[in-house]
C-alpha positions as CSV (number, residue, x, y, z in Angstrom):
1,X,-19.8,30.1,173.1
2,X,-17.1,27.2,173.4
3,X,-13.6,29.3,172.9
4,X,-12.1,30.8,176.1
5,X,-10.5,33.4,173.5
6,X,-14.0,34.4,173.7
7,X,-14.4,35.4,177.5
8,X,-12.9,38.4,179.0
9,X,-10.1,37.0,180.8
10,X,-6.9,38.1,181.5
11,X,-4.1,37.7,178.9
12,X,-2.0,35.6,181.3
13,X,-5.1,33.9,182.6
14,X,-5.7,32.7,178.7
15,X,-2.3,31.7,178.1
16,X,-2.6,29.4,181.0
17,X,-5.7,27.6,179.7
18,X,-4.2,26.8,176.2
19,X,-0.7,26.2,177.7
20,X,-2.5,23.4,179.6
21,X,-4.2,22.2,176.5
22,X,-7.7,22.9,177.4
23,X,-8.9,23.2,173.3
24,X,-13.0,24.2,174.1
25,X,-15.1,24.5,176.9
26,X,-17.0,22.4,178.7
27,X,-21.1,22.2,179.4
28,X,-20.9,23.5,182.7
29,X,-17.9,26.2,181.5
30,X,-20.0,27.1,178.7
31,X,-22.6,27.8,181.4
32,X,-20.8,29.2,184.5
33,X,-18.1,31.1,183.5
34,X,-20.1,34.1,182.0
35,X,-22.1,35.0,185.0
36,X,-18.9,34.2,187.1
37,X,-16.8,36.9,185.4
38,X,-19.6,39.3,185.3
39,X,-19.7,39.0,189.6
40,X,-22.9,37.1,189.9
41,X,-24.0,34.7,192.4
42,X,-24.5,31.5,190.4
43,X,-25.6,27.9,192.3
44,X,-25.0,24.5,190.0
45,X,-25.8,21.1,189.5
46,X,-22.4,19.4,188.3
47,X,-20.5,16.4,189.1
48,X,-16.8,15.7,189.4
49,X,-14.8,15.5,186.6
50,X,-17.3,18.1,185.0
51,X,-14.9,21.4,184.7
52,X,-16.7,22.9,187.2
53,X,-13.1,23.9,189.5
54,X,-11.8,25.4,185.9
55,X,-15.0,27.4,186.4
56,X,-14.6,28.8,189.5
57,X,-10.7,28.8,189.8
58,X,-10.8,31.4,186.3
59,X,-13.7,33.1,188.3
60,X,-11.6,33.9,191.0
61,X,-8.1,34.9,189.6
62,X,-9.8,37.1,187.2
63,X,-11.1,39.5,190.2
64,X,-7.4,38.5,192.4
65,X,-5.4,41.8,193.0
66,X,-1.9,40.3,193.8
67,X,-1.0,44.2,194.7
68,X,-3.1,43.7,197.5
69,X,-1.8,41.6,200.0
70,X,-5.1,40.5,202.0
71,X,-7.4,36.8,201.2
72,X,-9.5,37.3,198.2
73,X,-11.0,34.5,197.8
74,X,-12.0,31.4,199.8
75,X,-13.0,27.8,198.6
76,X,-14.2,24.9,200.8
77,X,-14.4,21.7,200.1
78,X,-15.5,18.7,202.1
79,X,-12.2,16.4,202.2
80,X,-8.7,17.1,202.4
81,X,-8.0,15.4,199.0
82,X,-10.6,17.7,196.9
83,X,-8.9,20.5,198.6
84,X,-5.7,19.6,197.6
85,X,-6.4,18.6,194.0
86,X,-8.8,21.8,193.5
87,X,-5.8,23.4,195.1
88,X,-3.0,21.9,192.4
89,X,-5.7,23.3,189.7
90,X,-5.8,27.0,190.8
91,X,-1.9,27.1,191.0
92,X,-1.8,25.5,187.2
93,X,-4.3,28.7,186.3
94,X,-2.5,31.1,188.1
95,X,1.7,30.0,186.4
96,X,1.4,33.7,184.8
97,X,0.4,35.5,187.5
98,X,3.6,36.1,189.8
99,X,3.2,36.1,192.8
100,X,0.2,34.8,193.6
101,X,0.0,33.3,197.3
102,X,-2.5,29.9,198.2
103,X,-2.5,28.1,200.9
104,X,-5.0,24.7,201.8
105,X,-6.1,24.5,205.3
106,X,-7.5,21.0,206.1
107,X,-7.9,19.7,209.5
108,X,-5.5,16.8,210.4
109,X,-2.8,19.1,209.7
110,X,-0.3,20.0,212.3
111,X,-1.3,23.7,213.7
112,X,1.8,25.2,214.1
113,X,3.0,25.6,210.3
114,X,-0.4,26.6,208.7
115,X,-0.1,29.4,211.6
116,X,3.1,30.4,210.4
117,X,2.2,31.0,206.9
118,X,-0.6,32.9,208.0
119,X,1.7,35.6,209.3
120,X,1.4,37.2,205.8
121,X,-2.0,37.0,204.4
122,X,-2.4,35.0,201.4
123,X,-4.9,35.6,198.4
124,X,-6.5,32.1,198.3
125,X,-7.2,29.8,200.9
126,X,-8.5,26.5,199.5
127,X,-9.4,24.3,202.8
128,X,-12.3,22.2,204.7
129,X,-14.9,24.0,207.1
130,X,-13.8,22.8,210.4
131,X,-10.1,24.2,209.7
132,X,-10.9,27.1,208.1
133,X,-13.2,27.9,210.7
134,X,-10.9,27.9,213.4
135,X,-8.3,29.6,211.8
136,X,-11.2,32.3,211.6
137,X,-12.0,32.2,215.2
138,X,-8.8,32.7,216.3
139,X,-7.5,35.7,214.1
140,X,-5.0,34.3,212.0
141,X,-7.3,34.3,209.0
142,X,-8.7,37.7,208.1
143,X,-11.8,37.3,206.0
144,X,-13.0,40.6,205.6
145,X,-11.3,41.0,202.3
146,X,-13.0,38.4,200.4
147,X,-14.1,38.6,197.5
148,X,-15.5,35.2,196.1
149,X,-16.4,32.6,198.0
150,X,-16.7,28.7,196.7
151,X,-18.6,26.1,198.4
152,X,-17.6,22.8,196.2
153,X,-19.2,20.1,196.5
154,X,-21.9,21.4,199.0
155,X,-23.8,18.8,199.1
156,X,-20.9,16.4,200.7
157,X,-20.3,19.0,202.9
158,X,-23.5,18.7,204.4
159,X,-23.8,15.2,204.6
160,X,-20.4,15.0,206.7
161,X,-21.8,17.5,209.2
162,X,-20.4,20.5,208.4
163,X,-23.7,23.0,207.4
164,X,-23.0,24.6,211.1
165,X,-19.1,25.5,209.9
166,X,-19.9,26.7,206.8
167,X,-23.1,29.5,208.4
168,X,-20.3,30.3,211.0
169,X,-17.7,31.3,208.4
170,X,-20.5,33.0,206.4
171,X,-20.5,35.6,209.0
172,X,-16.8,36.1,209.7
173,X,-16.0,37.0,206.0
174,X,-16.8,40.5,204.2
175,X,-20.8,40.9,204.0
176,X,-20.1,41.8,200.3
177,X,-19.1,39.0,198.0
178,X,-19.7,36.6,195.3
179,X,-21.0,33.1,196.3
180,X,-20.4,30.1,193.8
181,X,-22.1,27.2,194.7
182,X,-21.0,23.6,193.1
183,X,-23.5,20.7,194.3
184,X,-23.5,17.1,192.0
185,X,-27.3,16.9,193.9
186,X,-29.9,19.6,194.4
187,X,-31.4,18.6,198.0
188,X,-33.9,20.8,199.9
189,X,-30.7,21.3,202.3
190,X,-28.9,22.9,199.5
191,X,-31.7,25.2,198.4
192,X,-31.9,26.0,202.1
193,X,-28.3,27.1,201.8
194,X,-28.3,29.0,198.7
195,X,-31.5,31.2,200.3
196,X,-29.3,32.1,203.3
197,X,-26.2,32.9,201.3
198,X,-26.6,34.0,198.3
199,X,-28.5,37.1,196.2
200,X,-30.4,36.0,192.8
201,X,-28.3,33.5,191.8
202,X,-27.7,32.1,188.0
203,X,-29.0,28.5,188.3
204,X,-27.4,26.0,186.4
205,X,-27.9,22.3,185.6
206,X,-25.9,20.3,184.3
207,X,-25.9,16.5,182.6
208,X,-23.3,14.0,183.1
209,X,-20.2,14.5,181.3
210,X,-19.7,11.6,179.9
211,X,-22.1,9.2,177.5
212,X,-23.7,6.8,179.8
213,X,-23.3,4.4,176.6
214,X,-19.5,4.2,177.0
215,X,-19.9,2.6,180.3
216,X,-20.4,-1.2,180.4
217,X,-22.2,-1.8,183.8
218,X,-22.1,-5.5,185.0
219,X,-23.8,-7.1,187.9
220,X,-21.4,-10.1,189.6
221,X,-23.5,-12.4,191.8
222,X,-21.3,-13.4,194.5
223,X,-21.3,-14.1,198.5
224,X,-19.0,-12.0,200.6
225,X,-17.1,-15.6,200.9
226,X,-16.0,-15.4,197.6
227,X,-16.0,-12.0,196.6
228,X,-12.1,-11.6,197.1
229,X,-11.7,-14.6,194.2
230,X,-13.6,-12.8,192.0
231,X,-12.2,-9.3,192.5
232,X,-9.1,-11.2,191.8
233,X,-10.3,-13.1,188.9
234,X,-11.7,-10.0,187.4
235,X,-8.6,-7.9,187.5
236,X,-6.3,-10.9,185.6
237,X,-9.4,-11.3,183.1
238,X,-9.5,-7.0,182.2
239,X,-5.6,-6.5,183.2
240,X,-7.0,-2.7,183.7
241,X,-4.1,-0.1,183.8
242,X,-5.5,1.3,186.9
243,X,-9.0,0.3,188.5
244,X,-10.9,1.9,192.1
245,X,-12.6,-0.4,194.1
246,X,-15.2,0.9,196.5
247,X,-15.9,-0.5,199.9
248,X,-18.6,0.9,202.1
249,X,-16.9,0.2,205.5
250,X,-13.3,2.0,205.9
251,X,-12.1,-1.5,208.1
252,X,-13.1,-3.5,204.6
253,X,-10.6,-1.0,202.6
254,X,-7.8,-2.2,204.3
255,X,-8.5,-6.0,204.1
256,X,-9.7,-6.1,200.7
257,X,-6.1,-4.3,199.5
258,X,-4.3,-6.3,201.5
259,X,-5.8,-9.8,200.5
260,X,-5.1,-8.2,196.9
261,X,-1.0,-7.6,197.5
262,X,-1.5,-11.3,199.1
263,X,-2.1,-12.3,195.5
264,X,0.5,-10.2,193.6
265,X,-1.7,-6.8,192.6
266,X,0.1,-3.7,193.5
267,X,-3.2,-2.4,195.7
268,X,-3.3,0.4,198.3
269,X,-6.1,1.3,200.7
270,X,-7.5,4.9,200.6
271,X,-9.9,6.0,204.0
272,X,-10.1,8.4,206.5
273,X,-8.8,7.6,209.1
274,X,-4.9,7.8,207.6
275,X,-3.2,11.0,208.2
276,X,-2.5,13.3,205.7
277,X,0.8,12.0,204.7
278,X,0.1,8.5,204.1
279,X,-2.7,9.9,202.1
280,X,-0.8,12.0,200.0
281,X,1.4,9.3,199.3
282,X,-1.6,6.9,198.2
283,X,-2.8,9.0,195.6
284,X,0.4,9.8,194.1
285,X,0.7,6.3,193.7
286,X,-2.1,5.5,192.4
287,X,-2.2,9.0,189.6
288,X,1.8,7.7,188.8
289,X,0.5,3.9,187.9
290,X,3.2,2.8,191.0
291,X,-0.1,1.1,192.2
292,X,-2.6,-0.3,190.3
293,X,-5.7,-0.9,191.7
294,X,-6.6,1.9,194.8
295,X,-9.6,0.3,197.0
296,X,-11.4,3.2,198.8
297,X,-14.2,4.5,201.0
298,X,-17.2,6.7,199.2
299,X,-16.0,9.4,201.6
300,X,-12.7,9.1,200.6
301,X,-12.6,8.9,197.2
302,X,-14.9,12.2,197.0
303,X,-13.7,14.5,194.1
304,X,-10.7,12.7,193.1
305,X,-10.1,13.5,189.4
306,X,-8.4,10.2,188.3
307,X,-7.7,10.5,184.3
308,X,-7.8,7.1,182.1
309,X,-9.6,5.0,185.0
310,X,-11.4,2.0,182.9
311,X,-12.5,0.1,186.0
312,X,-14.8,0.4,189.0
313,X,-15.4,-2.0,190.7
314,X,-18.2,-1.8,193.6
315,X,-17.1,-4.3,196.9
316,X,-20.4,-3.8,198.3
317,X,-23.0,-2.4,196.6
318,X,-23.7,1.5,197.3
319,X,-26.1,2.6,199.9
320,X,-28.1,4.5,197.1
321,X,-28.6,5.3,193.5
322,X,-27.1,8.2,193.8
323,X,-23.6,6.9,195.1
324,X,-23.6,4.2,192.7
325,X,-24.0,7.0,190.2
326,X,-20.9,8.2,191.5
327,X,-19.0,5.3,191.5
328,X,-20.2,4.5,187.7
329,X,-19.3,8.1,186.7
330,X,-15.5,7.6,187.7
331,X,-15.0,5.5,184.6
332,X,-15.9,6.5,180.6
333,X,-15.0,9.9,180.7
334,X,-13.5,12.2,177.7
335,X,-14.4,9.9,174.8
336,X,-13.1,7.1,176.8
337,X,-14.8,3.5,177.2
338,X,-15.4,2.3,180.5
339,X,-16.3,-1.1,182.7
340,X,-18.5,-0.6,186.3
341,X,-18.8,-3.8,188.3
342,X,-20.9,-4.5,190.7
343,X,-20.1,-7.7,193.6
344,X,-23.8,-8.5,194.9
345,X,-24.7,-10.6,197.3
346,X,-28.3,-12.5,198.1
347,X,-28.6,-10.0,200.9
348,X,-27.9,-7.1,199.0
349,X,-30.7,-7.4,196.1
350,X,-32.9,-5.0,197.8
351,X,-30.3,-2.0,196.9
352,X,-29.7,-3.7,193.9
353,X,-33.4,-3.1,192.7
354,X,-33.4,0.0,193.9
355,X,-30.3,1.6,191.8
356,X,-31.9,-0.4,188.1
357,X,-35.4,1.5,188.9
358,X,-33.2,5.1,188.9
359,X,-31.2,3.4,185.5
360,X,-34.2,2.5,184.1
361,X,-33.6,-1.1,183.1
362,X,-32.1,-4.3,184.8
363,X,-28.5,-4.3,184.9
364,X,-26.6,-7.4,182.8
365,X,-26.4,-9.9,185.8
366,X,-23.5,-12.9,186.2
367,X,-22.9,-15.8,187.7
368,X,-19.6,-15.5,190.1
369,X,-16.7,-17.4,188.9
370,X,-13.5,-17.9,191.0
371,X,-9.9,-16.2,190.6
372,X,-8.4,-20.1,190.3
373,X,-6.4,-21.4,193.5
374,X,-5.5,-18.1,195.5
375,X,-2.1,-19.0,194.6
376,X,0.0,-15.7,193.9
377,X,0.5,-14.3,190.4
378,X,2.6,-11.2,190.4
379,X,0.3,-8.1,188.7
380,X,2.5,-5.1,189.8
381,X,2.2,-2.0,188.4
382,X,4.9,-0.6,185.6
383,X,6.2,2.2,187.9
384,X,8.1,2.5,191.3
385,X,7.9,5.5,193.5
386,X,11.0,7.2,194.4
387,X,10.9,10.2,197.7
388,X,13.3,12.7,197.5
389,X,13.4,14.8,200.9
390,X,13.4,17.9,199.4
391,X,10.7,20.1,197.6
392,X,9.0,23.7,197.3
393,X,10.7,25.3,200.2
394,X,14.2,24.4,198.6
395,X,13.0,25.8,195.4
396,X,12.8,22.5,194.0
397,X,11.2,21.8,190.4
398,X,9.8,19.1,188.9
399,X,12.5,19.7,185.7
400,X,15.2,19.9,188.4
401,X,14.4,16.1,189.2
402,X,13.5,15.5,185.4
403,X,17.6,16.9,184.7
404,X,19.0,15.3,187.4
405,X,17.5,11.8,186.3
406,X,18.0,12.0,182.4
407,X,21.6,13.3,183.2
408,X,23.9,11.9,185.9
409,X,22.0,9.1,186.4
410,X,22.0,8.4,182.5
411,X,17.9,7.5,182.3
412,X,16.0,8.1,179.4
413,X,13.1,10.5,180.0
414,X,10.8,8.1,178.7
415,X,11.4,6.0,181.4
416,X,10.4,8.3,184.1
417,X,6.8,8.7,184.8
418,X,4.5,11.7,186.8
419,X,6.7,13.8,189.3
420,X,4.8,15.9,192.1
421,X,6.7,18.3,194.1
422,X,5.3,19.3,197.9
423,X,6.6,22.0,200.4
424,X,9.0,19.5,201.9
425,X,9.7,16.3,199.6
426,X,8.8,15.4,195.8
427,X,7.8,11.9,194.2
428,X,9.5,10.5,191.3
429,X,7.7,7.5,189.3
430,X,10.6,5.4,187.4
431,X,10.5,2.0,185.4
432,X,10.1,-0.3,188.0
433,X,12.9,-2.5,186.2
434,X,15.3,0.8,186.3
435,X,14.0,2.0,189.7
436,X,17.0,0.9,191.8
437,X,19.4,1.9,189.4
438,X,17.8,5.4,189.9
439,X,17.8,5.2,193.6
440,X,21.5,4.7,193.4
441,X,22.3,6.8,190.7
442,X,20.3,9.5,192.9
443,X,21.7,9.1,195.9
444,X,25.6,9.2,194.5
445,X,24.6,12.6,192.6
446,X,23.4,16.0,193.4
447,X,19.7,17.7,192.5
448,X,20.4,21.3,192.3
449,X,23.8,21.3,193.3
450,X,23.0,19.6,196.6
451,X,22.7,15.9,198.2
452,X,19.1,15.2,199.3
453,X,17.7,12.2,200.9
454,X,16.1,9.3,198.4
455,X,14.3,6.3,199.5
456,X,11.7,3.7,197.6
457,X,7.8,4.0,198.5
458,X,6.3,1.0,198.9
């Protein structure tokens, strides 16, 4: 089976899957969706960028009663950002089902509003343990309706701490329900879990996504003294349209991005420790091309789904194998060719060795070369962001922007790039050349018949 004609879902739930162009299903769709929709309990093995939040998000709305207003179905994931992208996918799913209420609960989030829209029970909640669980303890989420609940990404969950959250909320939700779990790594831990909550499950493996011989991996021998030269030397040599660089300390994020703008790249820093707007803002950024290069942590670079990424580069090299494996699997996906570079120094050979006995074979080793003088060579991405201080809540679309750009402010469409619309501002990317033009044109004009605020990002 690899048509979703060929699964008993809901006509609107089909005519959202084709109108988003998915043409055939994936190995772990192929696998998981059948004993999904049937109600079983089913525990996999798949990685990100592997379908497996189509799985579960299909899973879900097909068993969704809008009629009845109460949560249905619950989905944690360990980071704000995978909640809000696995989010983002469950509303594209659900366009043909009217009203259809989600809401993500992630800690570092301001109380007060989450509470308010809890006032009328929604029918997803997409969040992180710690959140969700308070909201629990406290009686502003009622879980006794539930009828699926997702762990994704398990496996993350439990390294960050969380295995106490997630037995907690077990027992504050309806005793009777369906339990998905998504895991890239099958640890005793996890098995541990899957005994405790859930009842003869399906159990599904599944291999990488994409070919491991699309994916160039390089070894870079080079000191932490020189390390920034070569970063900078590799991204004039591939001119990528958009490359991640991992760190493994959240501090080295920020310096390495910085030393990068110093040289003309359009770079941003992605950890935990910014709040939840500055983060938002980062990845927009970085999906809209308005930044080219995003340098992040492991943690927080956890289950973003970055489309058409033909760099990684690894900093420092990864703790483990399996990280690395990670990193590597960022790049090459759908068809795709992809490059993963590693920056090793003398005192990290002993990692080294151990990630090219899990390969299998040496990796193709280099000798570092600088990025010339240090002297600044402008590399800036083709987009700008635009913020316009309006969004959901003033029933704000994305073709509302899209009209007000191509028509009083006279821009060809082709020249504007990704718009994202939040609760309470959207994100425009324009030409860069054109993006003042737009700003003014913007901020003379009217979206929807009204004047909202418009400044540059970045």
């Amino acid at each position: 089976m690899t048509d979703f004609q060929q699964l008993p879902l809901s006509p609107a739930l089909l005519a959202a899957v084709e109108g988003i162009g998915y043409a055939s299903m994936t190995a772990i769709q192929r696998e998981a969706l059948p004993p999904i929709l049937e109600g079983r309990d089913v525990i996999a093995q798949a990685r990100t960028g592997s379908g497996k939040t189509a799985a579960f998000a299909l899973g879900l709305l097909q068993r969704i009663d809008v009629r009845q207003v109460r949560l249905q179905a619950l989905v944690l994931c360990p980071t704000r950002e995978l909640a809000d992208q696995v989010s983002k996918a469950i509303r594209r799913f659900a366009a043909n089902l009217p009203n259809v209420k989600l809401l993500t609960l992630c800690g570092g989030m301001p109380l007060g509003p989450q509470l308010a829209s809890l006032e009328h029970d929604p029918h997803i909640v997409v969040g992180t343990p710690g959140r969700v669980q308070e909201h629990l303890k406290r009686g502003s989420l009622h879980g006794g309706g539930i009828k699926v609940f997702v762990l994704d990404e398990a496996d993350r969950m439990l390294d960050m701490g969380f295995e106490e959250a997630m037995d907690d909320i077990v027992k504050r939700i309806a005793k009777h329900h369906q339990t998905l779990l998504f895991s890239a790594t099958y640890p005793d831990a996890i098995r541990a879990i899957s005994a405790r909550m859930q009842h003869d499950p399906v159990d599904i493996a599944v291999e990488e996504t994409h070919d491991e011989s699309s994916i160039e991996q390089r070894v870079v021998e080079a000191e932490p003294s020189v390390k920034a030269d070569v970063l900078g030397r590799i991204l004039t040599q591939e001119k990528p349209e958009a490359a991640l660089v991992f760190c493994n300390m959240r501090k080295d994020t920020e310096s390495v991005a910085a030393e990068l703008d110093r040289r003309g790249f359009s770079a941003l820093a992605l950890h935990g420790d910014l709040d939840q707007r500055d983060r938002d803002e980062v990845l927009v950024r970085f999906a809209n091309r308005s930044c080219t290069v995003l340098v992040a942590t492991d943690v927080a670079a956890r289950g973003l789904d970055i489309a058409n990424l033909p760099l990684v580069v690894s900093y420092d090299v990864a703790h483990d194998p399996d990280t690395h494996t990670h990193r590597v699997g960022r790049t090459g996906r759908a068809g795709a060719t992809g490059l993963a570079i590693v920056l090793a120094g003398s005192r990290e050979l002993n990692k080294l060795r151990a990630i090219e006995e899990r390969v299998g074979a040496p990796l193709g080793r280099y000798p570092a070369k600088g990025g010339g003088d240090g002297r600044k060579v402008l590399n800036l991405a083709p987009m700008k962001t635009l913020v316009i201080d309006g969004g959901r809540k003033d029933k704000m679309r994305p073709g509302d922007i899209l009209g007000a750009l191509t028509g009083d402010a006279g821009l060809d469409g082709k020249d504007i790039g990704k718009i994202d619309v939040y609760a309470t501002r959207a994100y425009v990317a324009i030409r860069r050349d054109l993006a003042n033009k737009a700003l003014e044109r913007l901020r003379a004009g009217k979206i929807k018949g009204r004047n909202f605020r418009v400044r540059p990002l970045g």
